[in-house]
N, C-alpha and C positions, 0 to 999 in steps of 0.2 A: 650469395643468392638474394639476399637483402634489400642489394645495391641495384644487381640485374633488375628485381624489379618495383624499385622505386625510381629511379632516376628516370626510367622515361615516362613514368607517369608524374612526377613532381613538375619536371622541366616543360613549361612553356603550358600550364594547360589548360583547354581552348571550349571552357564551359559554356554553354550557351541557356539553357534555362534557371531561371532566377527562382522559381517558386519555391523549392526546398533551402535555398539561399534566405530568403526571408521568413519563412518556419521556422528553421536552427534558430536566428536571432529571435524571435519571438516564443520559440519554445525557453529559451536560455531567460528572457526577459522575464515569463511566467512560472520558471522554476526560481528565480532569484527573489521576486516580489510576493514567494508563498503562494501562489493561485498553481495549485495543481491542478484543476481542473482545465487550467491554460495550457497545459502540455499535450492535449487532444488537440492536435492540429489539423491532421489528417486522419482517414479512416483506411489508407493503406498499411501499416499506421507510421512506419517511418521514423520512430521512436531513436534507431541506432546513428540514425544518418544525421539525427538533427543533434544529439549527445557530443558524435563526434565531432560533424561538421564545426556547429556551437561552440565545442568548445577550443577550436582551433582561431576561430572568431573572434573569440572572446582574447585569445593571447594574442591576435594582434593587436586588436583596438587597443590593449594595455600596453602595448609596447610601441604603440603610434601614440598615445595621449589620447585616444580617443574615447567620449561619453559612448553606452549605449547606443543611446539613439541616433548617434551619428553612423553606425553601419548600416541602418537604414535608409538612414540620407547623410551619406558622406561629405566632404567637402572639396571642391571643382580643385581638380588641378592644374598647373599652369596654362596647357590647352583647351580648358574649360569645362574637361572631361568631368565627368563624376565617378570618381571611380570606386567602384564597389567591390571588395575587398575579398573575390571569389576563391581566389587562387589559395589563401590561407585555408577553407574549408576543403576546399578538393586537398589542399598539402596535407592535411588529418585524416581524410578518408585513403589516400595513397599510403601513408605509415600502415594504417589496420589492413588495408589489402595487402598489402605486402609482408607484413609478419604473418597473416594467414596464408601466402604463399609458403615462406620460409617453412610455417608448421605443418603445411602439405608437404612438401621436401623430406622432411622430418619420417612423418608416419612412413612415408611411400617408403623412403629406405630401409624403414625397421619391418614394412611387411613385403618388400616384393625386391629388396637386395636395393645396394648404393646405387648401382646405373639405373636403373627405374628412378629412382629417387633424383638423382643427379638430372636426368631426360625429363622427368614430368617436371620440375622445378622450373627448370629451362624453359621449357615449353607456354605454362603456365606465365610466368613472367612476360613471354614472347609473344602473345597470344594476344595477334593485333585488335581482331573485334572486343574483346575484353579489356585491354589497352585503351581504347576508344573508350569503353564506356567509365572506365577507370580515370577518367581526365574530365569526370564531368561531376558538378553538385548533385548527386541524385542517389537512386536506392537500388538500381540493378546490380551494379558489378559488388557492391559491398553484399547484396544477397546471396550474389552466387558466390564469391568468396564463403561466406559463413556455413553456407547448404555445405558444401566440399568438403569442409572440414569437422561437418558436424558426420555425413555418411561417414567420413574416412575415420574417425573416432570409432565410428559402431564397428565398422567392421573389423577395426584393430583390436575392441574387446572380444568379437564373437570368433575370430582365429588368433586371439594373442592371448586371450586369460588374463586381459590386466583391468580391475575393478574400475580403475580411475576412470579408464578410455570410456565405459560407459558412462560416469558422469561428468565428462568435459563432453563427449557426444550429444547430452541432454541441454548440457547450457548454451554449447554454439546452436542449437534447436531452438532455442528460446530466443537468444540472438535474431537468430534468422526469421521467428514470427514476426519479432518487434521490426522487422526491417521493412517485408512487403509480406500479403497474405498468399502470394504461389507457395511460399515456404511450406505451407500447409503438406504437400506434397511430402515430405518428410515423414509425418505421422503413417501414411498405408506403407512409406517405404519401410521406415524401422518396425514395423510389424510383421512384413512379408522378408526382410531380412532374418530377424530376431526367430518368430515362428518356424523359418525355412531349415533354418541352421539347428533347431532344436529338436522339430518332428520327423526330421531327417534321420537322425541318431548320429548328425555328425559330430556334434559338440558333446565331449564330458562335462559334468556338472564341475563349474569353475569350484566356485565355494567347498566343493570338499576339499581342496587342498587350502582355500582360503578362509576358517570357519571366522567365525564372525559378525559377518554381514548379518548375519539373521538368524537369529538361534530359536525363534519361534517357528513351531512347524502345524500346518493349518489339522485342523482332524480331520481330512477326507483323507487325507495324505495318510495319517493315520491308518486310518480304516483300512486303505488299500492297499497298507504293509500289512495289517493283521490278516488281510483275505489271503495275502500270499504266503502267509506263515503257515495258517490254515489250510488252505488249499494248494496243493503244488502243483497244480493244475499248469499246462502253457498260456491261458486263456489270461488266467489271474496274473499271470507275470507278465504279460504283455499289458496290461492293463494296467500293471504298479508302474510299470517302465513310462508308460506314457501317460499317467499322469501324474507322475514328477516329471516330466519333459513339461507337458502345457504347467505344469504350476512353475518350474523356472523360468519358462519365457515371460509365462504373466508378470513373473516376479520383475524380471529386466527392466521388462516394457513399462510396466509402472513406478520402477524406478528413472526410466529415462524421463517419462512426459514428467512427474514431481518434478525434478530438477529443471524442466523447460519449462513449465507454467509456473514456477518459483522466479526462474528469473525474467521470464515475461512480466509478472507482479510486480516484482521489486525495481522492477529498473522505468517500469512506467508511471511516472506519480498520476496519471489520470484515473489507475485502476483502483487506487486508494480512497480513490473521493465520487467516480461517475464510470463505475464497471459497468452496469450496464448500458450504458450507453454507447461508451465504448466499443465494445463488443457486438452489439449489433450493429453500430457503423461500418465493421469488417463486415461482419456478415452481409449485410444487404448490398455494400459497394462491392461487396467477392460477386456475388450472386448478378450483379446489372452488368458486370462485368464478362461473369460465363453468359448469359443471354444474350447482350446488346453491342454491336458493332461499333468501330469509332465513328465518331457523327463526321470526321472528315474523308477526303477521298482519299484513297491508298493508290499506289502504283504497281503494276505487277506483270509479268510477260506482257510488254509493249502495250498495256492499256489502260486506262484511269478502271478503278475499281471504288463502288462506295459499299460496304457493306462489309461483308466476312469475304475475303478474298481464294479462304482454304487451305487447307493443310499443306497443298501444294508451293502455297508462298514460303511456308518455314522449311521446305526441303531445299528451295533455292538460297533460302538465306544459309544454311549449314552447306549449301555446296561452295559457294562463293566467298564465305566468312572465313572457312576456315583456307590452311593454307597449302603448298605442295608438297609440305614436308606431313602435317597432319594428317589432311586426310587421306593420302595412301598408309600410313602407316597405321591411323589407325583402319582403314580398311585388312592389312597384313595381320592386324591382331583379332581382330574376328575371324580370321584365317586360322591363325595357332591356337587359337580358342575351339576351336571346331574338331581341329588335329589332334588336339590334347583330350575332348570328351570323349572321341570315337575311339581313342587309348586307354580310356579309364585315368585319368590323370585331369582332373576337373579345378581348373586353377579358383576356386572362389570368389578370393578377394574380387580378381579380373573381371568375372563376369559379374560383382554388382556394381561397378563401376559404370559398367555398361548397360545393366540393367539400369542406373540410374541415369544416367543419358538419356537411352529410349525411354525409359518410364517419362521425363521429366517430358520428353520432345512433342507426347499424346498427350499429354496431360492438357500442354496448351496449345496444339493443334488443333484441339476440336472446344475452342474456348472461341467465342463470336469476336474478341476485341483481340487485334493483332497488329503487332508491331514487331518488328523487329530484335529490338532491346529486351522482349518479354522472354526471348528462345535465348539468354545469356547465358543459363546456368546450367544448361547441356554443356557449354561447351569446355567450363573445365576438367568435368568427369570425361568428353572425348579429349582432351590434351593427353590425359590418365593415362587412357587407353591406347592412344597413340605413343607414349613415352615406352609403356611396355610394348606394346607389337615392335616399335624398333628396336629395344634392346633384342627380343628375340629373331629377329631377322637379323639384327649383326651375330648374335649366337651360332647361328643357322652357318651363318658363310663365313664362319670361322672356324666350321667343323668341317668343312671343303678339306679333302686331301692334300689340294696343294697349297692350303692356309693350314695346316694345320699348326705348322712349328712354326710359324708365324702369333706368337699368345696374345700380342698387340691388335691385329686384326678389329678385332667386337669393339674396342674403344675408340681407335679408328673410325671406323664406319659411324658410330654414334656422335663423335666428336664434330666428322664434316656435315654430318645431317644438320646438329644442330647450330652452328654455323653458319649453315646456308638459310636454316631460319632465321635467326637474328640480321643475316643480310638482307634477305626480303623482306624482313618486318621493318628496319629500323631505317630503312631507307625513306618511309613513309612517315618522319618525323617531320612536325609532332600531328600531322592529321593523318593516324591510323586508321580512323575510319574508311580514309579513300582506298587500302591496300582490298585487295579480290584477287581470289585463289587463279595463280596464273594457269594451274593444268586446266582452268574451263575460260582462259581467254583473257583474264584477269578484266578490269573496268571497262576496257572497252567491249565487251561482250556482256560485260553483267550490265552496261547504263541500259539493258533490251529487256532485263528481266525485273531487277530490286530499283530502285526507290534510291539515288544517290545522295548523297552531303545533310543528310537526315542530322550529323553535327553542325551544319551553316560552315561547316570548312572553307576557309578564303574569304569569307565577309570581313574576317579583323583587316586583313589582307588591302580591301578593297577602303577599308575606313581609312586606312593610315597612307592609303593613293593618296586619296582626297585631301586629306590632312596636311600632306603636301605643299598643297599649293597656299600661297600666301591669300590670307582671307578666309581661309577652310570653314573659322569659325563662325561668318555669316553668311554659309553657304548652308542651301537646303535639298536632303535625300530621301526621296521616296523607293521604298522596298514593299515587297511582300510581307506579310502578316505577321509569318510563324518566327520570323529572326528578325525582328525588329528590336528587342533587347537585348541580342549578340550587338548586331551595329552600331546600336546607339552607345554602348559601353566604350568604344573604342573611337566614335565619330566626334570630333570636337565641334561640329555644326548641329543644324538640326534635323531633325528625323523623323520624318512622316509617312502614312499609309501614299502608296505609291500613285492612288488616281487623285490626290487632292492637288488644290492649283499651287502657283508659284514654287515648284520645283524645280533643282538647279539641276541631278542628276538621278536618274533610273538605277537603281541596284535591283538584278536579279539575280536568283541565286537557283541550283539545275532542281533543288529538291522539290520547288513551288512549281516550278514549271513542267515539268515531268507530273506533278498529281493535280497539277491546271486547278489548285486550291484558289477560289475566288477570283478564278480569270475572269469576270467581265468585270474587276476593278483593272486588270493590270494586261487585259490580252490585246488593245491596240498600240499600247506603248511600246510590248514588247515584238510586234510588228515593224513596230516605227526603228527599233530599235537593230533590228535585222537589214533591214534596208540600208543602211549605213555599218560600216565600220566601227563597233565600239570602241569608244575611249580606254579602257581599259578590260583586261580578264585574266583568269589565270587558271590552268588546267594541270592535273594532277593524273600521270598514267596519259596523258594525249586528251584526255576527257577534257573539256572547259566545265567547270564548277561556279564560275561567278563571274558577272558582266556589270561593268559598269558606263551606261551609255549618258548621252548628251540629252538634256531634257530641254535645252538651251537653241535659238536658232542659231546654227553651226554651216550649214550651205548657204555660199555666195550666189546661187546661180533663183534662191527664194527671193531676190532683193532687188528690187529697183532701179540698179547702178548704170549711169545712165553714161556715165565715163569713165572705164575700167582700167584701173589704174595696179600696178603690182611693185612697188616701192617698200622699202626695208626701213624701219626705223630702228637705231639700238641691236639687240639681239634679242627682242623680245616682240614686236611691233610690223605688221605689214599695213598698208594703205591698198586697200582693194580698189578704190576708187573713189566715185563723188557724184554727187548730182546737184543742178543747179535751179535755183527758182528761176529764174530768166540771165542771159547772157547781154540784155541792153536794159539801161535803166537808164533813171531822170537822175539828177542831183538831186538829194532829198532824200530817196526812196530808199527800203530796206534791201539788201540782198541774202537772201537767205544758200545759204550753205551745207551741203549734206553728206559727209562724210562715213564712211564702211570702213571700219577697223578689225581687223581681228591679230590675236597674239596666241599664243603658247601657255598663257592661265599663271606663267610665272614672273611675274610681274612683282616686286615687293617695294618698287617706289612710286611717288603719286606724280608723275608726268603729267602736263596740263597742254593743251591743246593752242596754235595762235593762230589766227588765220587774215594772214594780211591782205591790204589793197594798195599795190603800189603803183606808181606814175612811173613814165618810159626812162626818166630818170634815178630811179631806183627812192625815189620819196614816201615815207609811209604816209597814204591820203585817209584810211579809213582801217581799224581792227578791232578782232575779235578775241580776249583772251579768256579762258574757261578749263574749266574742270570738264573732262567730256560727260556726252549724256545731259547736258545742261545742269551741271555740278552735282550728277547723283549716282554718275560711275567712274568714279575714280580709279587706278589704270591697276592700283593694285585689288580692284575685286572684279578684273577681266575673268573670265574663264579660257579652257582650253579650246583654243578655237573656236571662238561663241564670235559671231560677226553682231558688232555695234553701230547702231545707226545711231550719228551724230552732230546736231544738227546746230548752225551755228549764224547769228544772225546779223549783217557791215549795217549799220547806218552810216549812207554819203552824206558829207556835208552839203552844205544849200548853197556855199561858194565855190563848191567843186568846179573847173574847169568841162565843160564837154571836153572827147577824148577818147584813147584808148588807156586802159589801165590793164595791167599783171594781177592776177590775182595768184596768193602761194599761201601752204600751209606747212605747218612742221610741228614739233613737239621737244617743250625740255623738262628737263627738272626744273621741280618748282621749288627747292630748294638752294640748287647751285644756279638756275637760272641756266643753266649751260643744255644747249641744243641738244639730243639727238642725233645721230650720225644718221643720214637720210642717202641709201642706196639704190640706182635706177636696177632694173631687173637685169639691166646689160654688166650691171657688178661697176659703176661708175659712182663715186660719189657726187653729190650733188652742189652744188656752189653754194654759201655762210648756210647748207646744210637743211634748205627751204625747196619744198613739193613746186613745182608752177603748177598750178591747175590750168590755166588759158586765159586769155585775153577778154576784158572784160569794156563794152562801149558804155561810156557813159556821155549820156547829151543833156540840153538844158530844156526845161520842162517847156 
């Protein structure tokens, strides 16, 4: 279960925001240098993720040679990359996600039997959106991991009677505040748990078979055994009964928050030295956050939204997120949930699983700032629920008459369910994010609803086209805003906002374009860029997720070409033509030369340019030898298909003969000196491998 689900979150993963990347190392810097006060970095507060991250960080630098400060500015790698050392902190947050899968696996076994346990592990593991977020440096999926484990704790004490579950319940709570402040949501849960299960009469008081715990008992409790001694009244016994009920749940309760604001304290050195400040940075960022929308534009049923888009967005994201095996199943388990109340058969556990789901799904549906990433931690408590509703539907149709002596059957059915998820899921390696629940159309039907490649999915993709080509690295990329530090990580060139000048190529990517973020930087390029056939793209599910176009002039038909020429040079090289400053001249006079080249961008040797003038004799009278471009583009920083105008200048001698002269051009290496192989369009080679351009009159002045 371990392996299930680590390996595809360890392998290949495709982080794109840096800000919790350089927190960890400067929280690690100001825990090492004594400045606790330095460990306040954020006011989400993110305590866990920079601990862990930090200190996965920190084992590599020590195992690279590397100082501190060099994970903040690394040092260039052979492609000139800078590569910043993301993958080792997401590899630390992936170990703790996934031993808190393993310990979901765990409980679910011991309270709800192996195949639940076995199915929700699986699922959990397999649980693309979560996956997704799980491959990235940040604070979501380590929350919902921690949340899961901390309800799954509570409710193991409040149907298991085991003391401890309530304080590992409390501390993965604590965990989970230090993580982001939704965790909050925990505290009305474990109280509406805790209280539910107590004033119910469904729980016996654990502790009398465990004494112990607490051997002081308060004197109201007192009092309202001696009124029942006193009076044997029903009124007084019902009154002793409930309240020892509300004083043991208080008791719980106040045992569980102790244990979670213990280890909220202790693990945050800010709290040691600048509590309150602390504390009120949660608060007031909790609070601008319930009010105030994100200042950028959202995408949402086919239309740019800027504001709070509605509760309606996080129903499309739980519809589309999750997958075909999840959500009917767990739709099936609200079913046997239902079946089983109107029996009197009220499965508990189940239904706070799914009260913690929906509890979680209201909470921040009606919270003004909305993202995607925020609805994460619904969705391991509906994996829960979906592991049980299928166990119990394979139950169901194994109790079929004509299954019955069939005992295999239920493991069966569970085995190819889950199965078929790991097929759908994992086929989406390693960008989970692109997977969308195929029963509603899968991506092609959801690019009409959600917001795609919100991971920058295919920019690494689109970096390492580029990189390709010889020269990459003084080659320049203008992108959108929001992943300009996904592509820079992986571009060995340079990397700019997309409307600024001298750019070599346009990288768009479907997320910027779809919420038309800062389109009158980037909205006639990506015009320009429609009109033509991209140079590159790549699509995931049929969808295109990332384009990358010519920023370069690339059509022959923008150009001046006055003699349209289609000759082959090499395997790399055509001659589109030429244009000529005059076809009669004096002896003396210059003739200028103008050449249209265009190649295939794969060029890696530096070919040079000759442009002779020869006499009916084959005499050379007059030449031009050069680097094209007038020695400032040399053949290996061509791009793909970019047409080069180049221009090249005969001085005649002053004893030239009047006459008719040849005029030819060709290209070699400038190291072997050895020609070009120079092919007519008719697939002819060309005579010592030389273009003729035409006949050229020279007279005497």
């Amino acid at each position: 279960m371990f392996l299930l689900a680590l390996l595809p979150r360890l392998i290949y993963p495709v982080s794109w925001p840096m800000q919790w990347y350089e927190r960890s190392v400067r929280f690690w810097d100001a825990l090492l240098a004594g400045d606790l006060a330095g460990t306040y970095q954020r006011s989400h507060p993110g305590v866990t993720t920079m601990w862990i991250a930090g200190l996965g960080l920190r084992v590599y630098a020590a195992a690279h040679g590397w100082s501190g400060g060099e994970l903040l500015d690394p040092p260039l790698t052979s492609l000139g990359i800078r590569h910043y050392p993301i993958e080792a902190g997401v590899a630390a947050l992936s170990v703790i996600i996934s031993l808190c899968i393993c310990l979901a696996y765990v409980l679910l076994a011991r309270l709800l039997g192996w195949r639940v346990g076995i199915a929700g592990g699986c699922l959990l593991a397999l649980d693309p959106f979560y996956l997704a977020r799980s491959k990235v440096l940040h604070l979501d999926a380590l929350l919902a991991a921690l949340m899961l484990v901390s309800a799954l704790f509570l409710i193991g004490y409040l149907y298991g009677e085991r003391r401890l579950h309530l304080l590992l319940s409390g501390a993965f709570a604590g965990l989970a505040f230090l993580t982001k402040s939704p965790a909050a949501f925990l505290i009305p849960y474990a109280v509406l748990a805790t209280a539910s299960r107590y004033v119910t009469g469904e729980r016996n008081r654990v502790f009398q078979k465990k004494p112990g715990f607490s051997s002081v008992k308060p004197q109201f409790i007192e009092k309202i055994r001696f009124m029942c001694l006193w009076d044997g009244s029903v009124r007084a016994s019902k009154m002793c009964t409930c309240g020892r009920r509300l004083w043991e749940a208080a008791r719980d309760l106040g045992v569980w928050g102790l244990v979670a604001a213990c280890v909220f304290v202790l693990l945050w050195p800010a709290m040691w030295v600048i509590p309150g400040e602390a504390l009120s940075g949660i608060v007031q960022r909790t609070q601008f956050h319930i009010e105030t929308a994100h200042y950028n534009p959202n995408f949402f049923a086919g239309r740019v939204t800027v504001g709070d888009p509605g509760p309606l967005y996080y129903v499309a994201t739980l519809a589309w997120k999750t997958t075909l095996i999840t959500l009917p199943a767990g739709c099936v388990a609200i079913f046997f949930l239902l079946r089983q109340r109107k029996r009197g058969e009220d499965n508990m556990p189940v239904w706070w699983m799914l009260i913690h789901a929906v509890g979680f799904f209201f909470v921040v549906a009606f919270v003004a700032k909305k993202g995607m990433r925020y609805l994460l931690p619904t969705f391991p408590a509906l994996d829960v629920l979906a592991a049980w509703g299928l166990v119990q539907m394979a139950s169901a149709i194994g109790r079929w008459d004509r299954l019955r002596k069939l005992t295999g059957v239920p493991s069966a059915i569970i085995v190819i369910a889950l199965v078929a998820q790991a097929g759908t899921v994992l086929r989406h390696h390693p960008y989970y994010g692109t997977h969308h629940n195929l029963l509603l159309g899968g991506t092609w039907v959801a690019r009409h609803m959600l917001p795609l490649g919100d991971q920058g999915e295919g920019l690494d993709l689109a970096a390492r086209f580029i990189n390709s080509y010889p020269g990459a690295e003084l080659m320049t990329a203008g992108l959108q805003e929001r992943f300009t530090a996904l592509f820079r990580r992986n571009f060995a060139g340079r990397t700019r906002a997309i409307g600024q000048a001298d750019v070599d190529y346009w990288v768009f990517a479907i997320n910027g374009n779809q919420r038309e973020h800062l389109i009158e930087h980037w909205g006639e390029y990506w015009e320009t860029c429609q009109q033509t056939e991209p140079l590159w793209s790549v699509s995931f599910d049929g969808v295109p997720y990332v384009w990358v176009c010519r920023a370069y002039p690339h059509e022959p038909e923008a150009f001046p070409i006055e003699h349209r020429l289609d000759v082959q040079l090499g395997d790399h090289i055509r001659l589109l033509g030429y244009r000529l400053s005059e076809s009669e001249l004096s002896t003396g006079d210059t003739l200028t030369v103008t050449l249209f080249w265009q190649s295939d961008g794969r060029l890696a040797l530096d070919d040079h340019v000759f442009v002779h003038l020869l006499s009916t004799d084959g005499l050379l009278v007059a030449q031009h030898d050069s680097v094209p471009g007038q020695g400032e583009r040399p053949t290996w920083s061509w791009r793909d298909m970019e047409v080069l105008q180049d221009e090249h200048a005969l001085i005649t001698d002053l004893s030239l003969p009047s006459g008719t002269y040849v005029l030819s051009v060709g290209m070699y290496d400038s190291l072997t000196e050895v020609r070009l192989p120079a092919v007519s369009p008719t697939g002819e080679r060309l005579a010592e491998d030389r273009i003729p351009l035409g006949n050229i009159q020279v007279t005497l002045p």
